[in-house]
C-alpha positions in Angstrom: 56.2 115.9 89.5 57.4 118.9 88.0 57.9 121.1 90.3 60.1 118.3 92.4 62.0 118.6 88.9 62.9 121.9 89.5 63.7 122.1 93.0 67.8 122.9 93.0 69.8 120.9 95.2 71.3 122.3 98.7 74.3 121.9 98.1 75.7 122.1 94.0 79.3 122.5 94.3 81.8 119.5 94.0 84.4 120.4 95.9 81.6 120.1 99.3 80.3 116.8 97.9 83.2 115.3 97.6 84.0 116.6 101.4 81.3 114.9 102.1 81.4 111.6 100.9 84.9 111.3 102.0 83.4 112.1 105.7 80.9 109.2 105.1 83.4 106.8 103.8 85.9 108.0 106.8 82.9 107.2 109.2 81.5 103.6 107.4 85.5 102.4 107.3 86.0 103.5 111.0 83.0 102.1 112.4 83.3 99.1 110.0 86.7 98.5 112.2 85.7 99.1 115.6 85.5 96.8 118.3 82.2 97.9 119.9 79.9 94.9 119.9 76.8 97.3 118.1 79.5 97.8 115.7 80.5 94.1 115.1 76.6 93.1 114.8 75.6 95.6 112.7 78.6 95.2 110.2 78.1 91.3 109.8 74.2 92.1 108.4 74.8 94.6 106.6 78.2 94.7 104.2 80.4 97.7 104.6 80.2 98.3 100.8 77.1 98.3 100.7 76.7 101.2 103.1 79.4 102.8 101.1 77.0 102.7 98.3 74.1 103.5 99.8 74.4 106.2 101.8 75.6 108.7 99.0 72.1 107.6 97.3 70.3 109.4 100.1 71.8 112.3 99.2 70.4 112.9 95.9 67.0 110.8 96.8 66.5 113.6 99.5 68.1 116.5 97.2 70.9 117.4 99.7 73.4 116.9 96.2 72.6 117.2 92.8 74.0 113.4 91.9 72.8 113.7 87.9 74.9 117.1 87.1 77.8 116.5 89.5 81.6 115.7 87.8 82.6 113.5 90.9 81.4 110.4 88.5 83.3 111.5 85.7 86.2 112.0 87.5 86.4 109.1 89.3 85.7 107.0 86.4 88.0 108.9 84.1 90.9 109.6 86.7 90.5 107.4 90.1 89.4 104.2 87.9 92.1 103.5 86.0 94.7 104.7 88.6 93.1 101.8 90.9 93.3 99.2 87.9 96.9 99.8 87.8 98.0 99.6 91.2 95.6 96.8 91.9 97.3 94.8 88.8 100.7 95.6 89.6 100.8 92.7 92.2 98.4 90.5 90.0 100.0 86.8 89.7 98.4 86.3 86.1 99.2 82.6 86.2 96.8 82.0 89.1 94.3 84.2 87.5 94.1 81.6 84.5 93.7 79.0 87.2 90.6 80.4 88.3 89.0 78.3 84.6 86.4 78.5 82.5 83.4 79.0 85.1 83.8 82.6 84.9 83.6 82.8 81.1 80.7 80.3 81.3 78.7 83.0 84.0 79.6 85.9 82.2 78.4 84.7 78.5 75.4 83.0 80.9 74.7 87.0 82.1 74.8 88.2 78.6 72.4 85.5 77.4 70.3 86.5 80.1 70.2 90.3 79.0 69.2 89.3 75.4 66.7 87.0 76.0 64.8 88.9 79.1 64.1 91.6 77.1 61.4 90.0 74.6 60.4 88.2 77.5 59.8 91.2 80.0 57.7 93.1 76.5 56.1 89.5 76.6 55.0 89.4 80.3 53.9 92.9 80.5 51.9 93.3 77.5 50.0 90.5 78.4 49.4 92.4 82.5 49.3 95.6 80.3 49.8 96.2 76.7 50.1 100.1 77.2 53.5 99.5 79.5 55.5 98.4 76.3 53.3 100.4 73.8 54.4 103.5 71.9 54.4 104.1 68.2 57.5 105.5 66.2 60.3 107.3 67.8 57.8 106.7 71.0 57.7 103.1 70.9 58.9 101.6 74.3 61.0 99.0 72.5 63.1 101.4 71.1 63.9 102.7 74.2 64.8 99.6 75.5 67.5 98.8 72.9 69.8 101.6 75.2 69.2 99.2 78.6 70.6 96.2 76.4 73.3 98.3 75.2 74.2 99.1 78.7 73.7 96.2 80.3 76.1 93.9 77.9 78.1 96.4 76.7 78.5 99.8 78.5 77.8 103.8 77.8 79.8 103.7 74.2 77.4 101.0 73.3 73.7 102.2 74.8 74.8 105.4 72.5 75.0 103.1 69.5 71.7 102.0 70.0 70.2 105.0 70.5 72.0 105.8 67.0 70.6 102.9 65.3 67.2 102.7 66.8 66.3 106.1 67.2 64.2 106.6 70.4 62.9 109.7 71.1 64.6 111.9 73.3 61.8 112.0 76.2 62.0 108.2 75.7 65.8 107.6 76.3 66.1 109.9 79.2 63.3 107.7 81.0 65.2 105.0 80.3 68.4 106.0 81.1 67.0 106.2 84.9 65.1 102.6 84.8 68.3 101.4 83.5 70.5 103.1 86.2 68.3 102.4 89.0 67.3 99.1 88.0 71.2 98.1 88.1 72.1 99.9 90.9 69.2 97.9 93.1 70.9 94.5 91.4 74.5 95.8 92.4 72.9 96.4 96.0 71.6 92.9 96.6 75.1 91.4 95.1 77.0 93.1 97.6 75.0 91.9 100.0 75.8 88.6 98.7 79.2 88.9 98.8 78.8 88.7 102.7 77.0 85.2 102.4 79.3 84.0 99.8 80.2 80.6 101.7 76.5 80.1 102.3 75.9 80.6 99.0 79.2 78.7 97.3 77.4 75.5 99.9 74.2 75.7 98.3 75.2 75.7 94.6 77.8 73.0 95.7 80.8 75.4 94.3 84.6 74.7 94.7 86.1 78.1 95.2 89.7 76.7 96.2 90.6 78.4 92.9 89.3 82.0 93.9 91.2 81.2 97.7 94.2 80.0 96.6 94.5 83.5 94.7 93.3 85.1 97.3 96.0 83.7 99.4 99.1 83.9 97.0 97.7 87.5 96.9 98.1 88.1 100.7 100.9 85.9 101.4 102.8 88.5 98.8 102.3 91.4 100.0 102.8 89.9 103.5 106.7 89.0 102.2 107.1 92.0 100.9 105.8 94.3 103.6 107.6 97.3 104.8 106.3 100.9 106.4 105.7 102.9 103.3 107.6 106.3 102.8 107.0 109.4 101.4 108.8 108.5 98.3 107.5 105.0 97.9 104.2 106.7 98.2 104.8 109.3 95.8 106.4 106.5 93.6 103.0 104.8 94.0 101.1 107.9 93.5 103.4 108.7 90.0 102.9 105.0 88.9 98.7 105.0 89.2 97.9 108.5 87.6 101.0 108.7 85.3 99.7 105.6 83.7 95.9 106.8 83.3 97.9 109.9 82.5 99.6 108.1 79.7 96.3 106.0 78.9 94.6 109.2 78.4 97.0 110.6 75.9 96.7 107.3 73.3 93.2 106.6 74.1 92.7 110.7 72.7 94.7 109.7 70.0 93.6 106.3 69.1 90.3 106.3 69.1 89.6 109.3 66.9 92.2 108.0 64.8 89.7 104.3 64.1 86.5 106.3 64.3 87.7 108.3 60.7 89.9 105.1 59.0 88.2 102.5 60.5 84.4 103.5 61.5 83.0 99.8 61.1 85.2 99.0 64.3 82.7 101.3 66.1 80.4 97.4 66.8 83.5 96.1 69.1 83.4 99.7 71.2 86.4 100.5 69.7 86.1 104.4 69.0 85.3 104.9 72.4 87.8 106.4 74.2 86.6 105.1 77.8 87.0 101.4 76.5 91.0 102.5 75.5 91.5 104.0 78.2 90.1 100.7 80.8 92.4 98.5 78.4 95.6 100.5 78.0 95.7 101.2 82.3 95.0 96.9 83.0 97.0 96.0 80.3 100.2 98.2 81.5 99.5 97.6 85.0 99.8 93.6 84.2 103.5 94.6 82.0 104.0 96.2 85.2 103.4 93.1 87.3 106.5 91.6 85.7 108.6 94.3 86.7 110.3 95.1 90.4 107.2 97.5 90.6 105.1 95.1 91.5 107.3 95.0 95.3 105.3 98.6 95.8 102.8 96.4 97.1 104.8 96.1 100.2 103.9 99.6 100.6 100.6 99.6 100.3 100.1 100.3 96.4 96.8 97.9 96.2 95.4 100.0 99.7 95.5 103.5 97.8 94.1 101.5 94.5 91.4 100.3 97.1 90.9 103.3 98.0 90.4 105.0 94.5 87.8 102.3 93.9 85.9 103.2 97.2 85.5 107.3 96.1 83.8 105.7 92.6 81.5 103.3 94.5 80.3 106.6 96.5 79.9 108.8 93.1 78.6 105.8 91.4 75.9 105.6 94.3 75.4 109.2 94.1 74.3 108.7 91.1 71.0 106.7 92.2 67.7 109.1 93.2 65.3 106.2 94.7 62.5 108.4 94.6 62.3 108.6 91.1 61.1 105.0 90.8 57.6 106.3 91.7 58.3 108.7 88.5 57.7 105.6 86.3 56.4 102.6 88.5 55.3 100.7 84.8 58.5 100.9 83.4 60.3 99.8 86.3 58.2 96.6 86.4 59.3 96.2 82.9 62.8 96.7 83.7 62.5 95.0 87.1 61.3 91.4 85.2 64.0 92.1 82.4 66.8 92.0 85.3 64.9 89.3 87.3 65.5 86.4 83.7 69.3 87.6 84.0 69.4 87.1 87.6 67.0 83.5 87.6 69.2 82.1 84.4 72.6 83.0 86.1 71.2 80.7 89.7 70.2 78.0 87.5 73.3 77.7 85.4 75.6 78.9 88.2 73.8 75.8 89.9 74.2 73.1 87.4 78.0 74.3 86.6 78.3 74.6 90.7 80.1 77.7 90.1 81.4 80.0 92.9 79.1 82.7 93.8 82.5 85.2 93.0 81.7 84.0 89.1 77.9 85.1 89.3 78.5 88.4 90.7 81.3 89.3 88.8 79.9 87.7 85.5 76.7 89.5 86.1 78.2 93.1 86.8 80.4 92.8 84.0 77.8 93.1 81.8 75.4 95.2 84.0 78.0 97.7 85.0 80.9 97.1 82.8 84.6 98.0 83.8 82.9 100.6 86.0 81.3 98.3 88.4 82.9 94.7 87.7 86.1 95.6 89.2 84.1 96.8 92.5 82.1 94.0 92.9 85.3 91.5 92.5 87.2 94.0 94.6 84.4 93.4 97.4 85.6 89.6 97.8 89.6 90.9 97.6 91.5 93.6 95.8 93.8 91.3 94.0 90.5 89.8 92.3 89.8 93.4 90.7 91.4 92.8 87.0 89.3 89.5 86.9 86.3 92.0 86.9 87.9 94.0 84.2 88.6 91.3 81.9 85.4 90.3 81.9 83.6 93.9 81.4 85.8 94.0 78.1 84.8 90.6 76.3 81.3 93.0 77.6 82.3 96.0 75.6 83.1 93.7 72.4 79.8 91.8 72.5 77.8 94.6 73.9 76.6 95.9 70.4 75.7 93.1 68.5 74.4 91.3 71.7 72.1 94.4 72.0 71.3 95.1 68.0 70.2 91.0 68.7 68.2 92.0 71.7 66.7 95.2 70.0 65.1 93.1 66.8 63.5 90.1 69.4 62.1 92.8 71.3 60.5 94.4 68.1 59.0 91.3 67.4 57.6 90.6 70.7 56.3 94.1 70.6 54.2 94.0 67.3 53.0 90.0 68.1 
């Protein structure tokens, strides 16, 4: 194991990577779009976004990129992210977004339930297979450790750094965790995309009405049908100004602001609001919706939610980059651990989903936005239509406000189940 540690990746610098998974996306969208019958079949098992996923995970699992140091992730998320948010809220009808009810509240507090309970639980389970899995004493102890997954999965990265602040795991400790709680979410993104594909099969089975999410869907595309016009090199660049001046502008108050709480208001830090990534996800939605009221939002005649789309499509492939498959052998016993932890959130989501006969767009999205955050919600909503993306990230911010007492609630039950 540690020489595989130390083996350096072929190929280190960014610039090539991202060459490279531009190529693969080029190649997934192309094929994705052809009319070749091998093409047609193969596309209607297997979801195009999940290939565009997937496929960037091979690279690090079989060491071709070096997916843990590379900045592709940080820039994406950082500059690409909330670019997309923008232009894909610029057209956003928020009157038909508040039509879509209370079903999606319901799933996402359902997901975050699901994530404080399944941890004790999961401790629970294996202890009683194999008490050594969730052993540990002190800094050591694998309950400690665990606090970060909650973190992440409710909250986000500001808040599985709070936990590791409060709970003190040891260092060794956090960074095995940090890849059970990656990879374990990254599997559970894999099979919702898959989903999304089987979403009417699905929306039959829990007997769900999703005329709400179609009729959005449809006011979306009817829109941008009206408004429709070959794009030019100004409207791009007008397009272009209006995505990355905004995350431009989000970047200069969320540097500002969130210092700024962090020394006069430090107790703010529970709601996630000294981190500058959450300022930054609020400040580019929230302008791109002022924007939606504006004659902006007729940009989308030129295509602004295709080059938002496509911003979101360069994360997905950094985000999947991020994923080393192998390294699930690394720590089989944890990964059970984590593994049953994600299996009570998935379980409790079908069975309220079920009784509330909610959509199949509600679980998915309700689930990411706690497993995920505004980093992933907005994909996995984007995967049913790009107008649906700012559903994702209002959600993954009611995540970043509960995510650190959710988690601090999660870390004591888990305590308890370790020393009963």
């Amino acid at each position: 194991m540690q020489e595989t540690e130390q083996v350096e990746a072929l190929i280190k610098n960014d610039a090539v990577v991202l060459g490279i998974l531009l190529a693969l996306l080029a190649a997934i969208f192309y094929t994705s779009n052809s009319s070749k019958p091998v093409f047609k079949k193969f596309y209607s098992v297997i979801p195009m976004l999940l290939l565009c996923y997937f496929l960037p995970s091979l690279l690090t699992t079989f060491n071709i990129v070096d997916g843990e140091h590379s900045q592709l992730y940080y820039m994406a998320s950082r500059y690409l992210l909330p670019a997309s948010l923008v232009l894909l809220t610029l057209s956003i009808n928020l009157k038909e977004v508040f039509k879509l009810g209370s079903k999606a509240l319901i799933m996402f507090i359902t997901g975050t339930v699901g994530v404080i309970i399944g941890g004790p639980i999961a401790i629970l389970l294996a202890s009683s297979i194999n008490p050594d899995l969730v052993g540990g004493a002190g800094p050591d102890a694998v309950w400690r450790g665990m606090t970060t997954i909650a973190g992440s999965w409710i909250g986000g990265g500001a808040n599985q750094a709070a936990m590791y602040e409060i709970f003190k795991p040891s260092d060794h400790l956090y960074s095995i965790m940090i890849t059970v709680d990656v990879l374990v979410a990254e599997v559970w993104m894999a099979a919702l995309l898959i989903g999304v594909g089987k979403s009417k099969q699905i929306d039959k089975y829990f007997k769900a009405d999703a005329s709400s999410v179609t009729q959005l869907k449809d006011h979306m595309h009817e829109f941008s049908q009206k408004i429709a016009r070959i794009p030019s090199t100004t409207d791009i660049m007008v397009i272009a100004a209006i995505g990355l001046g905004v995350t431009g502008f989000a970047h200069l108050v969320s540097d500002w602001i969130a210092p700024y709480i962090e020394v006069h208001a430090p107790a703010l830090n529970k709601f996630s609001l000294t981190s500058k990534f959450f300022w930054l996800i609020i400040l580019s939605t929230s302008i791109g919706i002022a924007l939606s009221f504006t004659k902006l939002r007729n940009y989308e005649g030129a295509g602004a939610s295709k080059i938002g789309t496509i911003f979101i499509y360069i994360l997905v492939a950094t985000i999947g980059m991020k994923m080393d498959v192998g390294k699930i052998f690394d720590n089989l016993g944890l990964f059970l651990v984590g593994g049953i932890w994600m299996a009570i959130h998935v379980v409790l989501l079908l069975i309220v989903g079920k009784l509330i006969r909610a959509p199949y767009f509600f679980l998915a999205v309700g689930s990411k936005a706690n497993i995920g955050g505004a980093a992933s919600a907005p994909v996995v909503a984007a995967a049913f239509h790009p107008s649906l993306a700012p559903v994702g990230v209002l959600l993954a911010v009611l995540g970043y406000a509960l995510g650190t007492y959710g988690a601090w609630m999660c870390g004591l039950l888990m305590q308890v189940a370790a020393h009963s």
